[in-house]
VEXFIFI-201772 format. One record per residue (C-alpha): residue number from 1; x negated, y, z negated. Coordinates in steps of 0.5 Angstrom, whole numbers, plus 500, padded with zeros to 3 digits. Each point is the difference from the previous one (the first is absolute). Layout:
NUM|X|Y|Z
...
! end
This chain:
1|500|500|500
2|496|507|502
3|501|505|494
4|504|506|502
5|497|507|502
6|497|505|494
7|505|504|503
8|505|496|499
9|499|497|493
10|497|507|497
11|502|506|497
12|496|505|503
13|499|502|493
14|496|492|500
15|496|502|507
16|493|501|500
17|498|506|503
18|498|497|507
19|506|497|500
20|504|506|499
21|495|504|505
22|502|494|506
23|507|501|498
24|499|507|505
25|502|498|507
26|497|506|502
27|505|503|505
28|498|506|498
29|507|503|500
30|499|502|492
31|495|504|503
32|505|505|504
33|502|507|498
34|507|499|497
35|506|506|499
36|506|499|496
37|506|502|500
38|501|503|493
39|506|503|502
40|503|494|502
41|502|496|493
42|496|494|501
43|494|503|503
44|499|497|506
45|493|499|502
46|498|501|508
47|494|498|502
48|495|503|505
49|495|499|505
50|495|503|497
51|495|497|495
52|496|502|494
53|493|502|503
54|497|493|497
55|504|496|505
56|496|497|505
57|505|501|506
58|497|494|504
59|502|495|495
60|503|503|494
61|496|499|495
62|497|505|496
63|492|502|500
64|499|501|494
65|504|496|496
66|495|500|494
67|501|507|499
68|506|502|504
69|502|504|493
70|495|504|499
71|501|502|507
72|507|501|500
73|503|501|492
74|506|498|502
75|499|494|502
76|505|495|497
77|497|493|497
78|505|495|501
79|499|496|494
80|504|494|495
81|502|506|496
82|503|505|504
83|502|495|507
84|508|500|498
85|499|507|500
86|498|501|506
87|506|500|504
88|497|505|505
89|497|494|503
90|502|498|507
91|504|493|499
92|495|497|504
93|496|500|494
94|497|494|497
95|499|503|493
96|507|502|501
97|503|495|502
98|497|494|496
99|503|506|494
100|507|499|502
101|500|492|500
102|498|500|508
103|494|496|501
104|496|502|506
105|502|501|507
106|498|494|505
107|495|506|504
108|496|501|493
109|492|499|501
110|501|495|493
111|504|494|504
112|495|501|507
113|493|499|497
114|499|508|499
115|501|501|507
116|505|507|502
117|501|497|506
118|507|499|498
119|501|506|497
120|499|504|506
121|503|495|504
122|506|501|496
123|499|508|501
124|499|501|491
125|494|503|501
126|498|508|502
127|494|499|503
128|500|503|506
129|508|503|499
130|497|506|496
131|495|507|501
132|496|503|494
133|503|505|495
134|493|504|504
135|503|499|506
136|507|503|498
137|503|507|498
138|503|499|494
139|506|503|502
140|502|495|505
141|501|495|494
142|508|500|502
143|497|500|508
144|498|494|498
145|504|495|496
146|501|492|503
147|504|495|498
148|495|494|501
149|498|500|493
150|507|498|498
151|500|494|503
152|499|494|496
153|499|492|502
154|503|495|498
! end
């Protein structure tokens, strides 16, 4: 009988920070300029197409992870304590998902060896959908809001 996956039998709180740290699928859409709607009574978040300055375009990742939040202050760490929380994050999200009791999406780098092939086929990842915030006037934020994000697989 094959042990079930940590991510199924821990608590994130039980989790090694390595395990913790793969849960990222690194789609990088945490990372997207984010307005909400406070004049709406829930909030809304609209996700845009322009990224942190830390975010690698290409792939999604961010190139300086280690340091990401002396660089940008407002950074948010995803961790055990503050995950349910977060209910800004896309959907799509591992941390958010595995959160609300939904196990990771079939696309997740996790259930294919690490590889992001999936992720990308399944259209979760912002590499090569978004600009960087150096590239965009800050004005344009509500020129710039997308839909994709929402969308959650499986």
């Amino acid at each position: 009988m094959t042990e079930a996956a940590f991510w199924e039998r821990k608590s994130f709180t039980e989790m090694t920070h390595a395990e913790w740290e793969s849960l990222c699928d690194g789609c990088g859409k945490c990372c997207l300029h984010k307005l909400i709607d406070s004049d709406d009574h829930d909030e809304t978040v609209h996700y845009t197409d322009i990224a942190c300055v830390l975010l690698d375009t290409g792939n999604a990742r961010c190139s300086n992870y280690a340091e990401r939040t002396q660089h940008v202050p407002d950074c948010v760490v995803i961790t055990p304590e503050n995950v349910y929380q977060l209910d800004y994050m896309p959907t799509s999200c591992a941390y958010r998902r595995l959160a609300e009791g939904r196990g990771l999406a079939s696309w997740h780098p996790l259930r294919h060896n690490g590889s992001t092939a999936a992720m990308i086929a399944a259209g979760v990842s912002a590499a090569g959908r978004v600009v960087n915030e150096n590239e965009a006037e800050p004005e344009d934020l509500e020129l710039r809001i997308v839909t994709w994000p929402l969308k959650d697989y499986d």
